[in-house]
C-alpha positions as CSV (number, residue, x, y, z in Angstrom):
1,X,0.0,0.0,0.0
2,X,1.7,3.6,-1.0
3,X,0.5,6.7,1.6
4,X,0.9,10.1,0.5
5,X,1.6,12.8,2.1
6,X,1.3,16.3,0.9
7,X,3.0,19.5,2.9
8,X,3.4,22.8,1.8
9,X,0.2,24.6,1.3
10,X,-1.0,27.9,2.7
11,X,-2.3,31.6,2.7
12,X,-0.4,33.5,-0.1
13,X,-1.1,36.8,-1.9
14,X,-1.7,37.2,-5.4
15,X,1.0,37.2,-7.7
16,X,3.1,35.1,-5.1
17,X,4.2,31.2,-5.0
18,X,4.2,28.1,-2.9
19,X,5.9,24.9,-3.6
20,X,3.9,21.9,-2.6
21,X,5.4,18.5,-1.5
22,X,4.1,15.0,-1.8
23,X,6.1,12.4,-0.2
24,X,5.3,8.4,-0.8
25,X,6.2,5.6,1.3
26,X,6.8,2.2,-0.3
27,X,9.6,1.3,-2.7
28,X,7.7,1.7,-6.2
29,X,7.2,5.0,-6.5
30,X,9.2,5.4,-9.5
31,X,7.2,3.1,-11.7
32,X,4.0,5.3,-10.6
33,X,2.4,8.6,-12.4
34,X,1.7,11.3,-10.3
35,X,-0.5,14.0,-10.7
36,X,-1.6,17.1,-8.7
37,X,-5.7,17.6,-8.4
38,X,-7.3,20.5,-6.9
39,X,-10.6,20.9,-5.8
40,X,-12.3,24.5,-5.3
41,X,-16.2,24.7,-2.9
42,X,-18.7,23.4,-5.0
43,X,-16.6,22.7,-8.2
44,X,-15.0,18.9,-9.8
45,X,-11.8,17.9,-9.0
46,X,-9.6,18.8,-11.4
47,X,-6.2,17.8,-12.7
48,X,-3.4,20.1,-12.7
49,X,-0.6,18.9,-13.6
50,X,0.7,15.3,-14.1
51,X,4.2,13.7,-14.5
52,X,4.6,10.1,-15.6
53,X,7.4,7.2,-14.7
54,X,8.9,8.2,-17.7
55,X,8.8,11.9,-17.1
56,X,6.2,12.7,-19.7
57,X,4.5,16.3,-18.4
58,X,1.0,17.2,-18.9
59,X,-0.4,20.9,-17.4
60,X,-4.2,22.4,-17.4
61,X,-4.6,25.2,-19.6
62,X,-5.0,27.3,-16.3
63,X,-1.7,27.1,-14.6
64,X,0.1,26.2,-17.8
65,X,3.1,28.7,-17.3
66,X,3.0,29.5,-13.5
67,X,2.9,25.7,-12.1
68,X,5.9,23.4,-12.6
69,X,5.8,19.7,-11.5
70,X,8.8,17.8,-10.8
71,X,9.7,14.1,-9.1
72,X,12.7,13.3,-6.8
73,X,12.6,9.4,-7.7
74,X,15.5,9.1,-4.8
75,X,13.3,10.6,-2.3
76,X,9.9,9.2,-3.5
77,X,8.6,12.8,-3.6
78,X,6.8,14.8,-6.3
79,X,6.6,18.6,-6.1
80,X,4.3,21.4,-7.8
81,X,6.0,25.2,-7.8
82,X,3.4,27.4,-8.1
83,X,4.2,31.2,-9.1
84,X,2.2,33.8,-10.1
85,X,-1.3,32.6,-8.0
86,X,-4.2,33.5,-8.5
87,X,-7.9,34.0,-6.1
88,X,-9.2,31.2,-8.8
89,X,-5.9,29.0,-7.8
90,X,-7.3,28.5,-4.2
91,X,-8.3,25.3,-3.8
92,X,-7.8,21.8,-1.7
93,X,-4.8,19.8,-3.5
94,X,-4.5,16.4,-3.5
95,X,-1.6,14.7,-4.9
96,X,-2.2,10.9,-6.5
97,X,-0.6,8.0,-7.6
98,X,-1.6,6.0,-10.4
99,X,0.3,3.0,-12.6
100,X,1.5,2.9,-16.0
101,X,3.5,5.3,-17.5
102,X,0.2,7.4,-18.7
103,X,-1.2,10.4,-17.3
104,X,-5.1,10.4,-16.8
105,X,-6.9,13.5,-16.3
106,X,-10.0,11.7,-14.6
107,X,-9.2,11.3,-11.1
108,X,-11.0,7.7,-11.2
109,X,-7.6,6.5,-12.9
110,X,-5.8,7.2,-9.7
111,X,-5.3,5.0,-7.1
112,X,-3.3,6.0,-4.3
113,X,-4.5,9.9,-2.7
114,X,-2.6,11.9,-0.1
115,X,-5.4,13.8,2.5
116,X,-5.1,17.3,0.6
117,X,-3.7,20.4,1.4
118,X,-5.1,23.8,1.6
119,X,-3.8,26.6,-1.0
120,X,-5.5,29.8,-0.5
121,X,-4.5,33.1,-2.6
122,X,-5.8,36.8,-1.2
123,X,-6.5,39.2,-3.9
């Protein structure tokens, strides 16, 4: 079983940036995908970014150019660098797991979730 846990959220004003961390335990995190969802109040989760095994890099329209995702395969951790926020960018986000060396952008595809982390940007 892989657990995932996300650090690194928080209250940021707009135009500023916060890296997020996900950290996996097990030893086969290399051989997963990993994306980045967010969820805003009453909206669908959404992916935001996505990196596969292979390191194959997908981005939403909306943060295409502000967000970078990245993997540390040594330390079994996945990042997302956020510049440039946004009020829409606030959101929960979730980072998850999934196999094969495909991105998905349906969050059914995923297997493995960490418990979220809050990103909230003032205007």
């Amino acid at each position: 079983q892989v657990q995932l846990i996300e650090s690194g959220g928080g209250l940021v004003q707009t135009g500023g940036s916060l890296r997020l961390s996900c950290t996996a335990s097990g030893r086969t995190f290399s051989t997963y995908t990993m994306g980045w969802f967010r969820q805003a109040p009453g909206k669908e989760r959404e992916l935001v970014a996505a990196i596969t095994s292979g390191g194959s890099i997908y981005y939403a329209d909306s943060v295409r150019g502000r967000f970078t995702i990245s993997r540390d395969n040594a330390k079994n951790t996945v990042y997302l660098q956020m510049n440039s926020l946004k009020p829409e960018d606030t959101a929960v986000y979730y980072c998850a797991a999934k196999p094969y060396n495909t991105y998905s952008t349906y969050a059914a595809a995923y297997i493995h979730w960490g418990q979220g982390t809050q990103v909230t940007v003032s205007s």
